[in-house]
N, C-alpha and C positions, 0 to 999 in steps of 0.2 A: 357891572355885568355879571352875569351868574357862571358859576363854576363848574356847573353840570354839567360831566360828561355826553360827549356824544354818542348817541344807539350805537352798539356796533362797538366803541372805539376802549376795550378793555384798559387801552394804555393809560387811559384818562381817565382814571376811577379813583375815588378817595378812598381806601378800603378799609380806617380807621371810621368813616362816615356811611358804610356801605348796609343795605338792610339785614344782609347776614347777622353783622356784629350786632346789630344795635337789638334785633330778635335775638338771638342767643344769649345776650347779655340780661335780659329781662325775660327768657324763658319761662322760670320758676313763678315769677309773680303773674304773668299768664296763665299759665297753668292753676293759679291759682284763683283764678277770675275774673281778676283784674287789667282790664279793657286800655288802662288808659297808656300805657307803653308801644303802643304798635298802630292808636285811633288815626294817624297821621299818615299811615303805609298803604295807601290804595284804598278801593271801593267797595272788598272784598268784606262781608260778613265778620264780625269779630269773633262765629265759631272755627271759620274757613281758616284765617289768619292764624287762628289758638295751635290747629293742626301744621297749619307749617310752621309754625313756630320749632314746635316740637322737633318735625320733621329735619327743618335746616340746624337743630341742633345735633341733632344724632349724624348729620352731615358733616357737621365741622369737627366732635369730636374722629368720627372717623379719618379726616384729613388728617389733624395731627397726628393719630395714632402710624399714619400711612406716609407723610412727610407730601403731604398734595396741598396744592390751593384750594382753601375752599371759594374766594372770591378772587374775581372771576374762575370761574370751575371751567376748567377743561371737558370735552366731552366723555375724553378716557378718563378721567377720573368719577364723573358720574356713572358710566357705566362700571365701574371698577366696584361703587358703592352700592349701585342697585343690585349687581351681581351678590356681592357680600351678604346684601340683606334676605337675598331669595334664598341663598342654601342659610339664612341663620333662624329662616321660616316665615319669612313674610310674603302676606298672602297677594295677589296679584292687584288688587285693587288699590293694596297700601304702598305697594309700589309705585301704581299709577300716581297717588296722591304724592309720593315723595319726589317724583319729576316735576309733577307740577307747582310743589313747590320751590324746585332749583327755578322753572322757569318764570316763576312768576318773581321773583327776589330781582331776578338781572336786571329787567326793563326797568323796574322800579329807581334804578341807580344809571338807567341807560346804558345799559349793556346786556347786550342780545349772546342769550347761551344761544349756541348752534346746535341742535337738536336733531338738522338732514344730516351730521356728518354720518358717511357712510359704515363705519366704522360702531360707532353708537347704535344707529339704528339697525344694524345687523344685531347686538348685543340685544337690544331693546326685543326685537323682535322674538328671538329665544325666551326670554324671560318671561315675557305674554304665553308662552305655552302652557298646554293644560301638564305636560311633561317636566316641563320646571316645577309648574306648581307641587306636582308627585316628588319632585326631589326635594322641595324644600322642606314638604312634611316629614320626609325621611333624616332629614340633617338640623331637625331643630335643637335647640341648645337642649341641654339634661338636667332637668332638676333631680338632683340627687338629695338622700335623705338627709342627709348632714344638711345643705342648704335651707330643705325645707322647714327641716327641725330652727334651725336658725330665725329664715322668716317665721313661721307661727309663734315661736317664743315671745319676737319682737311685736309684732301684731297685739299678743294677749297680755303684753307687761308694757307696752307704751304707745296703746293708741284705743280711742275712744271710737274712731271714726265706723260710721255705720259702712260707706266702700270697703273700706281696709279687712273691715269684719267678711261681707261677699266675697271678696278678690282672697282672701285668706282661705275658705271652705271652699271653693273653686278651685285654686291651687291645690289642695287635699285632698280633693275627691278623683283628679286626675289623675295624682298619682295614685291613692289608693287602689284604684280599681282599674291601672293601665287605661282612661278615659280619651278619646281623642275628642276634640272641640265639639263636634254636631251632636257628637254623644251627650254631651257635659249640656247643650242649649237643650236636648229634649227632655231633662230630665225633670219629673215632678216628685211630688211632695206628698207619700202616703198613699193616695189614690191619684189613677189615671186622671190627667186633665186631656187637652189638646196633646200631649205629649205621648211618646211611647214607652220608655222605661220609667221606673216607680224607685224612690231612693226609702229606704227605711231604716228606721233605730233605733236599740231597744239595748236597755242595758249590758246585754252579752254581745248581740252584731252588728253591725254596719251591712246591710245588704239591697244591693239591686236587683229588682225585682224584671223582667224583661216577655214581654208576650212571645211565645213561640208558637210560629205559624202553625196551626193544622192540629194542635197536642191542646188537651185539654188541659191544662193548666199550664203559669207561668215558668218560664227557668227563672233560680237564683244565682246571683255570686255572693255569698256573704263572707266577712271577714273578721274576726273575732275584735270584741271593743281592746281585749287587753294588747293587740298586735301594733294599733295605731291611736293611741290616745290624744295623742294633739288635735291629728285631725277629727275625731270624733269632738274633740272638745269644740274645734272653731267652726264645725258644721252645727253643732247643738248651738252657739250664740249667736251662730247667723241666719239661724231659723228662730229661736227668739224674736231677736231684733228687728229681724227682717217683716217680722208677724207673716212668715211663709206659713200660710193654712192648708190644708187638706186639698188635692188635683191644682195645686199653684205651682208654676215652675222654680222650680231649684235655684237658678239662675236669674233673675231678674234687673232689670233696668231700677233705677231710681229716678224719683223726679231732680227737674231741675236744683230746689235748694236742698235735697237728700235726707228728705223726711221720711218718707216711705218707698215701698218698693212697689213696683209697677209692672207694666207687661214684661214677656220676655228675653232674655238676653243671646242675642243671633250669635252664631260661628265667628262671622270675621270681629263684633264686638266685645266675644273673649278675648281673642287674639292680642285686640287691643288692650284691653283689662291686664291681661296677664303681665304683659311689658311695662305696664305701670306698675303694677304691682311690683315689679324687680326693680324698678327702679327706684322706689320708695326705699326699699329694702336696702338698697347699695348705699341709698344716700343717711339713710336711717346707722348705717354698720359704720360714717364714715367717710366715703367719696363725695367725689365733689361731683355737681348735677351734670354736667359733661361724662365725666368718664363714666358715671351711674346709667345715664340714659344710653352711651355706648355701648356698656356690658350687658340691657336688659335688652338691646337689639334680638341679641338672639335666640329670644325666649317667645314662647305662645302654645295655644292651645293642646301642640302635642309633645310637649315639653315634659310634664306629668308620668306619660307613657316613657319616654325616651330613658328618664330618667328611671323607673321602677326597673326597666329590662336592667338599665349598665349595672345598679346599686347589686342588681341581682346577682349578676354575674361573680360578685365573692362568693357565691355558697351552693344558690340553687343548684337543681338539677339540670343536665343541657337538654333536656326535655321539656321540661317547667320553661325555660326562657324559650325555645323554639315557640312553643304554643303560645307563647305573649308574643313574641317576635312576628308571630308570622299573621295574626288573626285581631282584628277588634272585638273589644269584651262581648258587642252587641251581637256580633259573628260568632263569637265562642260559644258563645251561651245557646244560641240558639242551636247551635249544630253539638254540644257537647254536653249538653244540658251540664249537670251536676259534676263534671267534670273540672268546667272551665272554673267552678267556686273551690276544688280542692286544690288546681296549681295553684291561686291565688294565696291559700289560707300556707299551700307549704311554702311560697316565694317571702309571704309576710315573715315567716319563721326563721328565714334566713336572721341570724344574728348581723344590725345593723341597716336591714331594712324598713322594719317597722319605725313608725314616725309620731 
């Protein structure tokens, strides 16, 4: 007679046999491709699965860190997690995707997460706000320069990979120029494509080039090559590599076996990028893929920015940080033309900021 618990019946769960563990524990080689760890867990697409994989991993490290069950999960504890992850910047969709992979794990072991409890779904509810969403951009993890400098090293002395190269000048450009995510997907390559701002580099600057309404010519923010060399260096080999041509976006998708690069790379796509990206990095310094994927929870798109303001704060001026504080680059520039390029160049100058 089979041993499978009953829907519903938590008490009667094997939770050494439960799809949590058995996903968590083959994470990494998912993540890596490879299909054949998880072909057996439902009906769902092996891209669908790949994400919850992910997902129920950064689940359970959170429970240990928090002393919860992850199998069977409590309502409060899922809302406890999806809370955690909206202020650590996760966008509303990657949310949705992370409930639905608690709820789709349960049934698969016969056990139904409760999802109406009222309690949850009030939490649930909040978190779907376009007002959450504005707090989580406001409370995303800080990539500070120390860090940065860290990744890029590691990037440029132990890793071949063409992603690593993208997700490296992406992290760079963020912070360089205070970038928020939408900003970083419009950006192209030399000349206007479909996009609106223009990235350029020339052996003295790094400068974004940006149409300003109604004025006959563009505003700049440039930022001297000697302020930020790393990152100049991992945007110059990933424009190489990338063979990013003249009006191509900056950011781009690759194909599926990651030969080349492709159309453009959307908002919530960086998002995701970037969390990889740290997660690499953690696991790359050292940690083990649990606590790595835990700590890159709290990183994304406006991470970049978050981080140039705090970095700043040893030195700058409280004027310098007000105007990053309080404005996006593409806001500054347009409203402060030549302005918004000298807080940059004095913020770089701060000793410890440049990267």
């Amino acid at each position: 007679m089979s041993s499978r618990p009953t829907r519903g019946n938590a008490a009667g769960a094997d939770l050494n046999a439960s799809p949590v563990n058995s996903i968590v524990d083959q994470a990494v080689s998912i993540t890596a491709g490879d299909p054949s760890p998880i072909n057996s867990l439902g009906a769902e697409s092996f891209s669908t699965r790949r994400v919850y994989a992910i997902a129920l991993g950064n689940f359970e490290a959170w429970c240990k860190q928090n002393a919860q069950s992850s199998f069977p999960a409590s309502p409060e504890a899922v809302a406890s997690w999806l809370t955690a992850r909206s202020h650590a910047g996760a966008s509303r969709s990657t949310l949705s995707v992370s409930l639905a992979a608690i709820k789709w794990s349960h049934p698969e072991a016969g056990i139904r997460f409760d999802d109406t409890d009222p309690t949850f779904q009030k939490v649930w509810k909040a978190l779907r706000s376009p007002h959450a969403a504005r707090q989580a951009q406001k409370q995303a993890g800080a990539l500070h320069a120390a860090l940065l400098s860290e990744l890029l090293d590691g990037v440029d002395n132990r890793s071949r990979s063409i992603v690593d190269r993208r997700d490296a000048a992406m992290l760079g450009l963020l912070y360089a120029f205070g970038l928020g995510r939408s900003e970083l997907s419009d950006l192209d390559w030399e000349t206007r494509g479909d996009g609106s701002p223009i990235l350029h580099m020339d052996g003295s600057e790094l400068t974004i080039e940006f149409a300003k309404p109604g004025a006959s010519r563009s505003a700049r923010a440039s930022i001297p090559v000697g302020c930020c060399p790393r990152i100049v260096r991992a945007v110059g080999k990933w424009i190489g590599i990338g063979k990013i041509a003249p009006g191509m976006p900056v950011c781009r998708r690759l194909t599926p076996k990651r030969t080349r690069a492709t159309g453009r790379l959307l908002p919530d796509a960086i998002d995701h990028r970037i969390k990889i990206a740290m997660e690499r990095h953690f696991i790359r310094s050292g940690l083990s893929p649990s606590i790595a994927r835990h700590k890159a929870i709290g990183f994304s798109g406006h991470s970049g920015r978050a981080g140039l303001i705090e970095t700043a704060k040893r030195g700058a001026s409280k004027a310098d940080i007000v105007a990053l504080t309080r404005h996006r680059m593409s806001v500054m520039v347009t409203l402060y033309g030549d302005e918004a390029g000298q807080v940059l160049r004095r913020i770089h100058g701060v000793p410890g900021v440049g990267v």
